[in-house]
DOROVO-433740 format. One record per residue: x, y, z of N, C-alpha, C in turn; chain; residue in three letters. Coordinates in steps of 0.02 Angstrom, whole numbers, padded with zeros to 5 digits, always signed. Layout:
<rs>
<r n_u="X" n_v="Y" n_w="Z" ca_u="X" ca_v="Y" ca_w="Z" c_u="X" c_v="Y" c_w="Z" ch="A" aa="Ala"/>
...
</rs>
This chain:
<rs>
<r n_u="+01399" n_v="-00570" n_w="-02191" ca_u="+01372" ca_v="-00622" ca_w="-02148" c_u="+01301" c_v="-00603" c_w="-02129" ch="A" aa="Unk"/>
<r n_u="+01257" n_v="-00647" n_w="-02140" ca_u="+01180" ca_v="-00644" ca_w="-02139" c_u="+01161" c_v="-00669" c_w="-02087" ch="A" aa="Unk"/>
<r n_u="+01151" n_v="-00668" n_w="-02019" ca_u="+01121" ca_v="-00682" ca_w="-01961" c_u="+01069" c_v="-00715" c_w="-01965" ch="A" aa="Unk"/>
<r n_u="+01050" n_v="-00759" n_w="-01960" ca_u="+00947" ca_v="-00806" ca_w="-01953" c_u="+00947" c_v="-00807" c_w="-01903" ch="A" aa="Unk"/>
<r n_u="+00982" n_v="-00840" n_w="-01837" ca_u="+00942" ca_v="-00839" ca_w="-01793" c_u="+01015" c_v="-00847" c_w="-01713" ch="A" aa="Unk"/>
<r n_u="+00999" n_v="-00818" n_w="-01676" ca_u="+01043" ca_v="-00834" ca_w="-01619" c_u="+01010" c_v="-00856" c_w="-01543" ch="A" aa="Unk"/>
<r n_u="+01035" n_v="-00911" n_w="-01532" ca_u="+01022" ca_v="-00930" ca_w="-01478" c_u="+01046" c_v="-00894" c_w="-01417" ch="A" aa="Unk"/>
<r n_u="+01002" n_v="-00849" n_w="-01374" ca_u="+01009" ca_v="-00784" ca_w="-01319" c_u="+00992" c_v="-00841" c_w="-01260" ch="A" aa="Unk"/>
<r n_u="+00948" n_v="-00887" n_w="-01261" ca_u="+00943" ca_v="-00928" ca_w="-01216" c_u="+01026" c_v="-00962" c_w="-01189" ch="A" aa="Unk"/>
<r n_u="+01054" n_v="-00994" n_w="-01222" ca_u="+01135" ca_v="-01011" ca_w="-01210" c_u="+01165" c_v="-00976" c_w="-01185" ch="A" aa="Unk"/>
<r n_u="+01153" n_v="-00898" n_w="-01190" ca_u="+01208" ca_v="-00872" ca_w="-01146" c_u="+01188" c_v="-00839" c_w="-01090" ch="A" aa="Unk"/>
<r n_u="+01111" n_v="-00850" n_w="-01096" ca_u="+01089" ca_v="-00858" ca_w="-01011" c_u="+01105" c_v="-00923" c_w="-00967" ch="A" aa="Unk"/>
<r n_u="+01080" n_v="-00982" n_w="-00996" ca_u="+01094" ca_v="-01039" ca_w="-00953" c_u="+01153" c_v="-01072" c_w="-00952" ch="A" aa="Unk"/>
<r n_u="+01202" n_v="-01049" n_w="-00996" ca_u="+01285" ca_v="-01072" ca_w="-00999" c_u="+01326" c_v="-01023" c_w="-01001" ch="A" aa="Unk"/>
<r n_u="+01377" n_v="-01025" n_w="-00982" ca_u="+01461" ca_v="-01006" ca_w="-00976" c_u="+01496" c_v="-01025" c_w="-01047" ch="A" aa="Unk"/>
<r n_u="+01495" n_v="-00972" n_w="-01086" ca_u="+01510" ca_v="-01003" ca_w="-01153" c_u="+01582" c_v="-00966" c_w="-01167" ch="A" aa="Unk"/>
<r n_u="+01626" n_v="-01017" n_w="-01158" ca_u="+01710" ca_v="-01014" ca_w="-01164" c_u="+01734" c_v="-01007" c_w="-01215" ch="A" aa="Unk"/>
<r n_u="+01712" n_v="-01038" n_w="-01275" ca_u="+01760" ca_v="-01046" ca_w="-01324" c_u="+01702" c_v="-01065" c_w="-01392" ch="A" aa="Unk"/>
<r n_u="+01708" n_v="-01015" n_w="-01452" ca_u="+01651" ca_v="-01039" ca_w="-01494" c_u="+01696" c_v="-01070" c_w="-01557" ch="A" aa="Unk"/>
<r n_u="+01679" n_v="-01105" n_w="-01599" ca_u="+01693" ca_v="-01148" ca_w="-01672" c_u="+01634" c_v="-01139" c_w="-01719" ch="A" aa="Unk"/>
<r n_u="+01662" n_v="-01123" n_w="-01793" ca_u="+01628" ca_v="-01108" ca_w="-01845" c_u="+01617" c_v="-01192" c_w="-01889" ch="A" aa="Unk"/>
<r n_u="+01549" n_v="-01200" n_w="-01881" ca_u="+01533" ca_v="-01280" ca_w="-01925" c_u="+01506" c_v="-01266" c_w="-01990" ch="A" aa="Unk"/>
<r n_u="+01478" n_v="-01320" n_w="-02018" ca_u="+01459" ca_v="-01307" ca_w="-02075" c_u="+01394" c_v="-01365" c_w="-02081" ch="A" aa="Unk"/>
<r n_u="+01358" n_v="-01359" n_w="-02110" ca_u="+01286" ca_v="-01394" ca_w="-02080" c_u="+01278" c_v="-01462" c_w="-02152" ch="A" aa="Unk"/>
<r n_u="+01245" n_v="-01502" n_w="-02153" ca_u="+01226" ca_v="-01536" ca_w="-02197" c_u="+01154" c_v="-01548" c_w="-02209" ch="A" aa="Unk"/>
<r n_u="+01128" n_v="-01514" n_w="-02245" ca_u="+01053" ca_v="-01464" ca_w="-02268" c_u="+01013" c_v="-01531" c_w="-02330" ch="A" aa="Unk"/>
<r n_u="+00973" n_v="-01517" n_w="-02347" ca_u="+00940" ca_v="-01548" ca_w="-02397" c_u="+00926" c_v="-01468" c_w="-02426" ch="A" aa="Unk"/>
<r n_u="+00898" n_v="-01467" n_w="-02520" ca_u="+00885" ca_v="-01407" ca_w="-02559" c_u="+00809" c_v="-01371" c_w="-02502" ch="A" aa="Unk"/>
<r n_u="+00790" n_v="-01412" n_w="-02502" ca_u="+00708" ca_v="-01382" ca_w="-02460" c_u="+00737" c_v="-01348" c_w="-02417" ch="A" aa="Unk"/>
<r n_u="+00771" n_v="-01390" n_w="-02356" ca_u="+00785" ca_v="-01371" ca_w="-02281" c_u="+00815" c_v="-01296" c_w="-02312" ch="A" aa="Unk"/>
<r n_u="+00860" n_v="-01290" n_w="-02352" ca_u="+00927" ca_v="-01234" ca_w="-02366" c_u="+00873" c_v="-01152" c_w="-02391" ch="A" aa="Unk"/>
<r n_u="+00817" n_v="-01173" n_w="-02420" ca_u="+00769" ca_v="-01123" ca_w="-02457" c_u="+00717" c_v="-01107" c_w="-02384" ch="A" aa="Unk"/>
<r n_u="+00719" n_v="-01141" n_w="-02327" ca_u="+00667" ca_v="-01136" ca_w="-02285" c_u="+00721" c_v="-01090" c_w="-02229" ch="A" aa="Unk"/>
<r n_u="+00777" n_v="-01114" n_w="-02232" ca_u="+00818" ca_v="-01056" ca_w="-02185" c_u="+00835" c_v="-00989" c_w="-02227" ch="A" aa="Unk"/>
<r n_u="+00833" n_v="-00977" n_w="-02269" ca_u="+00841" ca_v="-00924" ca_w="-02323" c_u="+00763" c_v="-00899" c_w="-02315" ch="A" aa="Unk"/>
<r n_u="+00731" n_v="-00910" n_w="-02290" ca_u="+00661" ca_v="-00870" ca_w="-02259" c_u="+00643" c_v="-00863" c_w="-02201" ch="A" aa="Unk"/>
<r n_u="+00710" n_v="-00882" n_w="-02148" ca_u="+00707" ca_v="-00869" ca_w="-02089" c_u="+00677" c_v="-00913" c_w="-02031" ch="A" aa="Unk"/>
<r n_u="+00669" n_v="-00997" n_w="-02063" ca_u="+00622" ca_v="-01030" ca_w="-02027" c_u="+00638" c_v="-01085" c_w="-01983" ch="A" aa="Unk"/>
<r n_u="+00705" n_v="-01064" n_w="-01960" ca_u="+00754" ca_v="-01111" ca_w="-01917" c_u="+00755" c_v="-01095" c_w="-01856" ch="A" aa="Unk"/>
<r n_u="+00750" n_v="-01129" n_w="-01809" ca_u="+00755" ca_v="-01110" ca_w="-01747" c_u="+00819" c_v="-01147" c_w="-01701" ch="A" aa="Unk"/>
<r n_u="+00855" n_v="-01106" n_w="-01673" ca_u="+00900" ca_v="-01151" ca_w="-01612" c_u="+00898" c_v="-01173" c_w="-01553" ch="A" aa="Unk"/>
<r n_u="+00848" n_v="-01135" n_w="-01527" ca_u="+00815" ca_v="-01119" ca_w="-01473" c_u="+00814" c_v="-01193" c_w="-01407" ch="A" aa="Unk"/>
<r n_u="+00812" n_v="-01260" n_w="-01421" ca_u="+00807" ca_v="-01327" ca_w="-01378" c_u="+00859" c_v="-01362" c_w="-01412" ch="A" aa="Unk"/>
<r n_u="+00912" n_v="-01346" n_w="-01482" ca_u="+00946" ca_v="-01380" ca_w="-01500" c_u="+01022" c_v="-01399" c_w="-01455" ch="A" aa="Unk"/>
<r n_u="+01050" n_v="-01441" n_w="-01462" ca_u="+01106" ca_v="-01458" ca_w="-01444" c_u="+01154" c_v="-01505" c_w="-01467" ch="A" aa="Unk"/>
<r n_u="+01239" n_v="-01513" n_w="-01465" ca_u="+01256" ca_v="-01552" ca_w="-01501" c_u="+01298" c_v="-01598" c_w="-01474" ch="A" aa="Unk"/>
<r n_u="+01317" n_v="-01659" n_w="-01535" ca_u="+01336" ca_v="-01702" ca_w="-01485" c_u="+01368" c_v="-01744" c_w="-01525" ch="A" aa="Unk"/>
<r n_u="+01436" n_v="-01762" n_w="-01482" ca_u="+01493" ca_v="-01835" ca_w="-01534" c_u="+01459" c_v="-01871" c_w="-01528" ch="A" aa="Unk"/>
<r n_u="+01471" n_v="-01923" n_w="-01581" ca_u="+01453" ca_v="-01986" ca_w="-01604" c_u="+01491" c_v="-02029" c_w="-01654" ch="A" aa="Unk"/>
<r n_u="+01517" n_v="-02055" n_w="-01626" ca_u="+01585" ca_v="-02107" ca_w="-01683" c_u="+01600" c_v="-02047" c_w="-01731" ch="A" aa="Unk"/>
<r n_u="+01661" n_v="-02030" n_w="-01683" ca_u="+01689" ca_v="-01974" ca_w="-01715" c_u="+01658" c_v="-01900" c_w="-01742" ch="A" aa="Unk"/>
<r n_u="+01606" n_v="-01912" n_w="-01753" ca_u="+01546" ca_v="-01848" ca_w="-01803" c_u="+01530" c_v="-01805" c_w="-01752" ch="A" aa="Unk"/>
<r n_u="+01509" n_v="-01748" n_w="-01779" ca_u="+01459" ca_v="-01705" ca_w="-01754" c_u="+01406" c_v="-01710" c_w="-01750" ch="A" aa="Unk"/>
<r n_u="+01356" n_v="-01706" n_w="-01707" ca_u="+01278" ca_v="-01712" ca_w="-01754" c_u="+01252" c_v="-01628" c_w="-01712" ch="A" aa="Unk"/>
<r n_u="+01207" n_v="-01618" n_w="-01754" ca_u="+01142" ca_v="-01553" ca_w="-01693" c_u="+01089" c_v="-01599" c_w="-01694" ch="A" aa="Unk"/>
<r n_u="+01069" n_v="-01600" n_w="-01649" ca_u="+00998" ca_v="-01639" ca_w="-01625" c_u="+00949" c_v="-01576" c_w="-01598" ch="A" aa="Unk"/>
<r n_u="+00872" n_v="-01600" n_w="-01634" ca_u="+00847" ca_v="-01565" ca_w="-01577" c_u="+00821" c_v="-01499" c_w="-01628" ch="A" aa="Unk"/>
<r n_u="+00851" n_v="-01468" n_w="-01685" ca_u="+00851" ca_v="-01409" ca_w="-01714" c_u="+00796" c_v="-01412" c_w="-01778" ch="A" aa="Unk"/>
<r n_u="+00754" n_v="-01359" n_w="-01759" ca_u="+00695" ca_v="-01358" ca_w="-01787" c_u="+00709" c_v="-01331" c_w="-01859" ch="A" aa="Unk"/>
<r n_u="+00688" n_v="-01351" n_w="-01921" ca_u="+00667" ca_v="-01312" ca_w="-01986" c_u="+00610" c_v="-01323" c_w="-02008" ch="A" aa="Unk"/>
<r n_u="+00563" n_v="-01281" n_w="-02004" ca_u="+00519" ca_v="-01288" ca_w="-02035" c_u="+00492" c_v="-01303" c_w="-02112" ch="A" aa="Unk"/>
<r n_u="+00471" n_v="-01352" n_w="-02109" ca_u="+00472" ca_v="-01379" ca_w="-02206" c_u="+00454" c_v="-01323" c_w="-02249" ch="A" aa="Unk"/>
<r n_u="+00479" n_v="-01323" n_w="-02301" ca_u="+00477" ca_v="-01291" ca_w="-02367" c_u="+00415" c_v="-01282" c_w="-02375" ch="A" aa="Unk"/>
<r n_u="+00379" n_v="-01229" n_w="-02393" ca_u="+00298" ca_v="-01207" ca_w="-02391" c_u="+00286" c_v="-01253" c_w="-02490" ch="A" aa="Unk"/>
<r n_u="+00319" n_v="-01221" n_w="-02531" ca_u="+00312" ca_v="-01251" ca_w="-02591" c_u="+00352" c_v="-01312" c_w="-02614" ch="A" aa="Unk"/>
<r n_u="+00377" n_v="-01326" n_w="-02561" ca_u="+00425" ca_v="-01388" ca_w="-02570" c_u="+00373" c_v="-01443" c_w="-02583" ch="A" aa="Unk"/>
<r n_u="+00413" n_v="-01521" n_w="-02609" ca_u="+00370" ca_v="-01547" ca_w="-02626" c_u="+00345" c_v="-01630" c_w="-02558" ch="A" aa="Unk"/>
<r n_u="+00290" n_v="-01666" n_w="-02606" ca_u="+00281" ca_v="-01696" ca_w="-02526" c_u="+00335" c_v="-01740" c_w="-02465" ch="A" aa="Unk"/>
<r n_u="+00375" n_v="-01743" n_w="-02497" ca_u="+00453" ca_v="-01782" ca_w="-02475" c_u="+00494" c_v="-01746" c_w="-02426" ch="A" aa="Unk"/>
<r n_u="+00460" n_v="-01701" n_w="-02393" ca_u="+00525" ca_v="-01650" ca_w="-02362" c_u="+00538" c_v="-01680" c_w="-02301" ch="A" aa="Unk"/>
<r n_u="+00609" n_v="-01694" n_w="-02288" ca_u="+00645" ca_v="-01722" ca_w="-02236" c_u="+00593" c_v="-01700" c_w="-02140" ch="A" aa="Unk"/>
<r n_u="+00585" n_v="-01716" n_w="-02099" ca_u="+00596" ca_v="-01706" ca_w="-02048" c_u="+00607" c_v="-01658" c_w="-02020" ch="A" aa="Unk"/>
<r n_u="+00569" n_v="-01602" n_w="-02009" ca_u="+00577" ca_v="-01548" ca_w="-01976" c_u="+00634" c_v="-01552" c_w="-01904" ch="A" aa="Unk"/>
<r n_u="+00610" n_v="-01601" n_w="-01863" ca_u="+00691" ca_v="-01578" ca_w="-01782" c_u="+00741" c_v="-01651" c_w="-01820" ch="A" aa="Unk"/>
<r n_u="+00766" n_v="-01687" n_w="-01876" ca_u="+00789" ca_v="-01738" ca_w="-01886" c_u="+00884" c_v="-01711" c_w="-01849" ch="A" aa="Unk"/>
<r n_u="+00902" n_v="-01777" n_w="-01838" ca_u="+00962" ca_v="-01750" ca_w="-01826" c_u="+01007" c_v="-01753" c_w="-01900" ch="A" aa="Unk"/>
<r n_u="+01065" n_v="-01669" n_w="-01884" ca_u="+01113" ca_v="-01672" ca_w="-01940" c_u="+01182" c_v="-01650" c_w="-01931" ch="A" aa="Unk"/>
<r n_u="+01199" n_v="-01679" n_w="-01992" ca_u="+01269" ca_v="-01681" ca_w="-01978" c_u="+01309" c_v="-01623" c_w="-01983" ch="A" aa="Unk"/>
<r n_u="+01369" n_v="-01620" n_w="-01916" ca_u="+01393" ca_v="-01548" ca_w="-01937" c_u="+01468" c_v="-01558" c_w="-01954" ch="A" aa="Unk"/>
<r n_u="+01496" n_v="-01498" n_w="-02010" ca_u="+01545" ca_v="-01517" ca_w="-02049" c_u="+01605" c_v="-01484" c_w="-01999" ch="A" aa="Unk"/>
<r n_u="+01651" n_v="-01508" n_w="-02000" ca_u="+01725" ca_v="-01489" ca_w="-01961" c_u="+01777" c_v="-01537" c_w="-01980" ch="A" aa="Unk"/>
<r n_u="+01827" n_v="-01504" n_w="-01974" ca_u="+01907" ca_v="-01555" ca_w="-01978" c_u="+01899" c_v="-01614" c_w="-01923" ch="A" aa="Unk"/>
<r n_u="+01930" n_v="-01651" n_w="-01953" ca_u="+01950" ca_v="-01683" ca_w="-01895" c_u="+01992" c_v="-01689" c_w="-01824" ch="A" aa="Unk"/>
<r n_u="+02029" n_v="-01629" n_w="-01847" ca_u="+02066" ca_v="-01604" ca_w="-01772" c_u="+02035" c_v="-01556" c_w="-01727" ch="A" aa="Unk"/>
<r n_u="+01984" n_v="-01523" n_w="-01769" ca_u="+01936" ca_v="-01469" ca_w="-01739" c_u="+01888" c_v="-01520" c_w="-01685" ch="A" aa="Unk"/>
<r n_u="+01854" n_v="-01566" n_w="-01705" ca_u="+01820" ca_v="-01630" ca_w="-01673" c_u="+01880" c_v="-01647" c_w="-01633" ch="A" aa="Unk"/>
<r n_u="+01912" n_v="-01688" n_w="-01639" ca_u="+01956" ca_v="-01714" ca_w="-01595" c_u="+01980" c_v="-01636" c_w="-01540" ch="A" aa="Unk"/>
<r n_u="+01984" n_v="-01606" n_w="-01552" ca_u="+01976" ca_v="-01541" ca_w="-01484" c_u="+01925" c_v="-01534" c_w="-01460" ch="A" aa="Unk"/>
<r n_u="+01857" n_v="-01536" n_w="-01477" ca_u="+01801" ca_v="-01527" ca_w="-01459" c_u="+01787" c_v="-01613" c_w="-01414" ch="A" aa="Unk"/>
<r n_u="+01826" n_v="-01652" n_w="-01436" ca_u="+01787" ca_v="-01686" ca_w="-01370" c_u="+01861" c_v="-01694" c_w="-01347" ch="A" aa="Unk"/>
<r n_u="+01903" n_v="-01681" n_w="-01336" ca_u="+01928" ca_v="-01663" ca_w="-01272" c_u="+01913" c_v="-01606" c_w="-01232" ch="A" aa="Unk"/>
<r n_u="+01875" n_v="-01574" n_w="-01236" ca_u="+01845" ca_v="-01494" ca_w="-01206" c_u="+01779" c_v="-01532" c_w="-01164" ch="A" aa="Unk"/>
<r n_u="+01740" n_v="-01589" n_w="-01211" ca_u="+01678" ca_v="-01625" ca_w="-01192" c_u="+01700" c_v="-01654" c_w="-01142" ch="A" aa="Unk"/>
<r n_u="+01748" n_v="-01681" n_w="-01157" ca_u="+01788" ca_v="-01749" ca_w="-01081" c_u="+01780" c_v="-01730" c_w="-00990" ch="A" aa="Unk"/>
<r n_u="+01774" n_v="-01651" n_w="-01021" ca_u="+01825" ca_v="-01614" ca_w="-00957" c_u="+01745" c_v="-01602" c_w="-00936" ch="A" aa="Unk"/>
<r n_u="+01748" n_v="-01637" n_w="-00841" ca_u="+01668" ca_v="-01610" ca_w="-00811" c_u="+01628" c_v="-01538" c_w="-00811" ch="A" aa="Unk"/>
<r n_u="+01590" n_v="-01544" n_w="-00844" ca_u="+01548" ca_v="-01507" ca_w="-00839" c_u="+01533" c_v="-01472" c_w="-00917" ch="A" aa="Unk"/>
<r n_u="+01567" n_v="-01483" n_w="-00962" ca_u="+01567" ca_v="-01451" ca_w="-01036" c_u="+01523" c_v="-01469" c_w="-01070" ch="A" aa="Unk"/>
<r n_u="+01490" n_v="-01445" n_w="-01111" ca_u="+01445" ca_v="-01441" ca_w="-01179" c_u="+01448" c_v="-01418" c_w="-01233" ch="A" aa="Unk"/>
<r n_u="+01415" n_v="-01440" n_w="-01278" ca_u="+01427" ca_v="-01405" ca_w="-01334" c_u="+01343" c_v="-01379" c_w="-01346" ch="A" aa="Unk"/>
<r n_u="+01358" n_v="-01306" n_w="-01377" ca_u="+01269" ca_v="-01277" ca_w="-01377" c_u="+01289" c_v="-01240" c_w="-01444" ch="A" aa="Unk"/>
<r n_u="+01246" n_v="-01244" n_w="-01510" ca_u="+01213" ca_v="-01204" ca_w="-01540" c_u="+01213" c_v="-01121" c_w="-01540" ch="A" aa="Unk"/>
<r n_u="+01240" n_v="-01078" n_w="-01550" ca_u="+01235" ca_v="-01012" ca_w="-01530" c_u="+01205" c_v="-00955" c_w="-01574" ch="A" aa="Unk"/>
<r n_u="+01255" n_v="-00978" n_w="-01640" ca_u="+01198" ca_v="-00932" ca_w="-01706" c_u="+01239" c_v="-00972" c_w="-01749" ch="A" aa="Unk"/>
<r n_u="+01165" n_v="-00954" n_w="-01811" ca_u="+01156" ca_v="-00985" ca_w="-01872" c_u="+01170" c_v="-00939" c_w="-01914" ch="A" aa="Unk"/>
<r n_u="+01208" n_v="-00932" n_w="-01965" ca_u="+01191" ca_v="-00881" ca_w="-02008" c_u="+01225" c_v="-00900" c_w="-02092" ch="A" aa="Unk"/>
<r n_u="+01225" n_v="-00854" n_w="-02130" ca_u="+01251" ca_v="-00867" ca_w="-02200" c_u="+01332" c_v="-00842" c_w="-02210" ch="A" aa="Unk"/>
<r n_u="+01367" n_v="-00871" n_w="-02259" ca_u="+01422" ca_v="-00856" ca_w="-02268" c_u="+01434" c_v="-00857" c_w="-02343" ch="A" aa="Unk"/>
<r n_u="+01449" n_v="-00831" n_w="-02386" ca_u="+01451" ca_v="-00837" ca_w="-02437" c_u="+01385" c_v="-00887" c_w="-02486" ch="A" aa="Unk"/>
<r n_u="+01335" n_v="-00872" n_w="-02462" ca_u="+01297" ca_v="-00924" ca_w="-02486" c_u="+01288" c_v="-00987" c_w="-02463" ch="A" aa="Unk"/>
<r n_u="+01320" n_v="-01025" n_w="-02404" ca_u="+01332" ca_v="-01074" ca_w="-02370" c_u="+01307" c_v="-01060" c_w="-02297" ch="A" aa="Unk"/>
<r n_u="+01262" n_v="-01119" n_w="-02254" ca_u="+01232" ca_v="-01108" ca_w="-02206" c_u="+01305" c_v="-01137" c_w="-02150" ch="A" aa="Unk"/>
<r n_u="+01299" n_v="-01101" n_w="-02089" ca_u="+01352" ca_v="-01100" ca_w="-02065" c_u="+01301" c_v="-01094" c_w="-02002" ch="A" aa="Unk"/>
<r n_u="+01352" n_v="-01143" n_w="-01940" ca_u="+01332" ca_v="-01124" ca_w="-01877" c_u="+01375" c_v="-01131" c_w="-01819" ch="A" aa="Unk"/>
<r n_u="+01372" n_v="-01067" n_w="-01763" ca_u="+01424" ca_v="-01082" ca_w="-01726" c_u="+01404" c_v="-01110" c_w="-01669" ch="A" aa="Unk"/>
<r n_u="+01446" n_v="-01147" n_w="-01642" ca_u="+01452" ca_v="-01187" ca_w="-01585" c_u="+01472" c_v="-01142" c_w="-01530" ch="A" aa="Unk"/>
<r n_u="+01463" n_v="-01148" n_w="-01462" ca_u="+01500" ca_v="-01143" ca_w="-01417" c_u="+01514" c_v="-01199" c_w="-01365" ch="A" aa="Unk"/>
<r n_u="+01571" n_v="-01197" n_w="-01330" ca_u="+01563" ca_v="-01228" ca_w="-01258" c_u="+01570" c_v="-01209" c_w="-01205" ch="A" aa="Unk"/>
<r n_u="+01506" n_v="-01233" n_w="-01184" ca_u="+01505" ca_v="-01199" ca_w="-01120" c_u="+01488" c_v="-01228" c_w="-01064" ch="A" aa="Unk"/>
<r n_u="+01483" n_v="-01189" n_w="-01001" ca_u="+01469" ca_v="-01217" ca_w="-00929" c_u="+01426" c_v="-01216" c_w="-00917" ch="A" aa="Unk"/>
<r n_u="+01384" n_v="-01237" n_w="-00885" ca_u="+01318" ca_v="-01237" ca_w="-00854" c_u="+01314" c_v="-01187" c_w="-00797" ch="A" aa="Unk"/>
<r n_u="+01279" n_v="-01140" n_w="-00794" ca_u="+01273" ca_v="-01107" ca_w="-00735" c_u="+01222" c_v="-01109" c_w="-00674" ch="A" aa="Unk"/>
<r n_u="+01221" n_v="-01078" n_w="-00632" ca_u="+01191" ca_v="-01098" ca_w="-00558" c_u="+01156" c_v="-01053" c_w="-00563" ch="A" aa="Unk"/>
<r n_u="+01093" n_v="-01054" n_w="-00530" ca_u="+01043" ca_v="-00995" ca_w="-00516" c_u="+01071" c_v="-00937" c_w="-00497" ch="A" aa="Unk"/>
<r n_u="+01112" n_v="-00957" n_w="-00465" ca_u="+01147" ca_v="-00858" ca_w="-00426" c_u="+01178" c_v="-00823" c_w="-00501" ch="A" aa="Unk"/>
<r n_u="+01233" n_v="-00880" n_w="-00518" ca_u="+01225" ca_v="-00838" ca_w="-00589" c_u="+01195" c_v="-00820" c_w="-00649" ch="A" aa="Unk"/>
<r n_u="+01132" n_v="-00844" n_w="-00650" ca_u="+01095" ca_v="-00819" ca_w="-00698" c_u="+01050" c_v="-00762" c_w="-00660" ch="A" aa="Unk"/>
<r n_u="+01056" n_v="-00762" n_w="-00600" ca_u="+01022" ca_v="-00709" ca_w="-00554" c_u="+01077" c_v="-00633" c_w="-00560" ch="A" aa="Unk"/>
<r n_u="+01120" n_v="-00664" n_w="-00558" ca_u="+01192" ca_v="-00602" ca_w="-00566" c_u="+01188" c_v="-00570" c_w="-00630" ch="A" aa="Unk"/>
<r n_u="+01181" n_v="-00639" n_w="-00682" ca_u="+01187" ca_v="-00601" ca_w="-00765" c_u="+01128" c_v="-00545" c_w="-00780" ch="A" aa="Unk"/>
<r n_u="+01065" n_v="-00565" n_w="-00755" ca_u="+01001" ca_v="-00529" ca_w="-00762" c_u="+01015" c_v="-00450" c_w="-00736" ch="A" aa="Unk"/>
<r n_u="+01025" n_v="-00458" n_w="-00662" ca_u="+01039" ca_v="-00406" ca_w="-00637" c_u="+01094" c_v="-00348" c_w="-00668" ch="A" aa="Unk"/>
<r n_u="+01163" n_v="-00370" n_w="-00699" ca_u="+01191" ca_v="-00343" ca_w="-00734" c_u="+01176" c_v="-00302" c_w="-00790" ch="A" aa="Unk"/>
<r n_u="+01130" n_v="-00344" n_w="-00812" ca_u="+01094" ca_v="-00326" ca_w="-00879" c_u="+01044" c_v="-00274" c_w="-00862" ch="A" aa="Unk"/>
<r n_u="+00989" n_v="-00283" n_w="-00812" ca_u="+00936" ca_v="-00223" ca_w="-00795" c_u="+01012" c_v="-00157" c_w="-00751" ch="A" aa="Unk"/>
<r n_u="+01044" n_v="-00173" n_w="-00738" ca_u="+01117" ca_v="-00105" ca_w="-00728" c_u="+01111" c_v="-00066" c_w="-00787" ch="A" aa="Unk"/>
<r n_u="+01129" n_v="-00115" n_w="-00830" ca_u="+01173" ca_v="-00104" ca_w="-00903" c_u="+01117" c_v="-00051" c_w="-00937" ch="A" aa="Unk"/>
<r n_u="+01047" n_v="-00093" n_w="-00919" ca_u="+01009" ca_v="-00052" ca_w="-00970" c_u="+00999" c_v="+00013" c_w="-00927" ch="A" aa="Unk"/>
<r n_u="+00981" n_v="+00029" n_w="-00869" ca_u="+00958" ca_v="+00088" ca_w="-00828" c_u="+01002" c_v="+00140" c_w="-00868" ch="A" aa="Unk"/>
<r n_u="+01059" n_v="+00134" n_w="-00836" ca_u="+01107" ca_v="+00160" ca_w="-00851" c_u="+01097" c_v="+00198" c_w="-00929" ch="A" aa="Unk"/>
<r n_u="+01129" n_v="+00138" n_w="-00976" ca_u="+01133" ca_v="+00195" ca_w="-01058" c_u="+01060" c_v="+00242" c_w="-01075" ch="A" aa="Unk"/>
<r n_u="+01003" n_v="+00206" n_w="-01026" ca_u="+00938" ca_v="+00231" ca_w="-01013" c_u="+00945" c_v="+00319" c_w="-00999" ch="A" aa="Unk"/>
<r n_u="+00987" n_v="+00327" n_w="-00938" ca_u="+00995" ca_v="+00395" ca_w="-00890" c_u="+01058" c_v="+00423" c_w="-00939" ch="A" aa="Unk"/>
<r n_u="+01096" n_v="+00415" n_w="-00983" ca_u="+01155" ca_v="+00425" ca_w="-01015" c_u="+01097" c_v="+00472" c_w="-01076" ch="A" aa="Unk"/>
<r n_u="+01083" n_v="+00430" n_w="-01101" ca_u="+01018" ca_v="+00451" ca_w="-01161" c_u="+00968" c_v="+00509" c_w="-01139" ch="A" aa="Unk"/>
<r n_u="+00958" n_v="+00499" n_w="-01095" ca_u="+00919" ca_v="+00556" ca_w="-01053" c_u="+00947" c_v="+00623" c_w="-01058" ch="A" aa="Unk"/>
<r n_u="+00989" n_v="+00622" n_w="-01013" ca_u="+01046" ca_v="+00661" ca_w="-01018" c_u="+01072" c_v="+00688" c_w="-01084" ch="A" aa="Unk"/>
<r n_u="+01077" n_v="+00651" n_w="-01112" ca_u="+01099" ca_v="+00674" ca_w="-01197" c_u="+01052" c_v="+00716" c_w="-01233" ch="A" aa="Unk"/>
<r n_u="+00968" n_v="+00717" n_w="-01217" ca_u="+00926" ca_v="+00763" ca_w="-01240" c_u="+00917" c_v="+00827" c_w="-01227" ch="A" aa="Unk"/>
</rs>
């Protein structure tokens, strides 16, 4: 599994419960422009629509040698899942306060793949709590490492 890109922003500003593996619907350009790393998730988000998935919002940057026809860099696209996987995902949507966010993109056998999460929206105290945790987390293996020399 080949990593491109993960959205770190999401799991600052959401409560992310429960993630699902999609499957993207690419044009040849778009598929050769993420195979060089030029995708971003970063403002994307997703969303039902008569039944479908879509990501809205998700940047690829056009194909440098591609030719003059290349789709829409933020266009919205379609994301691949069962139909019972969707039909769970918007009953998870139904319920106040849920979302669905973008988390990482990456490769799978040659196939562009991206995971979903859903999550909560969080409140300033907790993104004030998560930060703080995190400057703990790092001090810490910081003085551990120290110590280890």
């Amino acid at each position: 599994m080949k990593i491109i890109d993960t959205n770190k922003k999401a799991y600052f500003d959401y409560e992310i419960t429960d993630t699902i593996e999609a499957g993207i619907v690419l044009e040849g350009s778009e598929v050769k422009s993420v195979k060089l790393g030029n995708a971003r998730l970063r403002d994307s988000f997703c969303q039902l629509d008569g039944g479908e998935l879509w990501i809205k919002n998700f940047f690829i940057s056009p194909y440098e040698k591609g030719n003059s026809f290349a789709p829409d860099a933020r266009r919205n696209r379609k994301l691949l899942l069962h139909r019972a996987e969707i039909d769970k995902l918007e009953g998870k949507v139904r319920q106040k306060g849920l979302t669905l966010i973008p988390t990482k993109l990456y490769f799978v056998k040659n196939k562009v793949k991206i995971e979903i999460g859903v999550g909560r929206g969080k409140k300033l105290y907790d993104k004030r709590d998560t930060a703080r945790d995190k400057a703990i987390k790092r001090d810490t293996d910081r003085a551990i490492k120290e110590m280890g020399k």
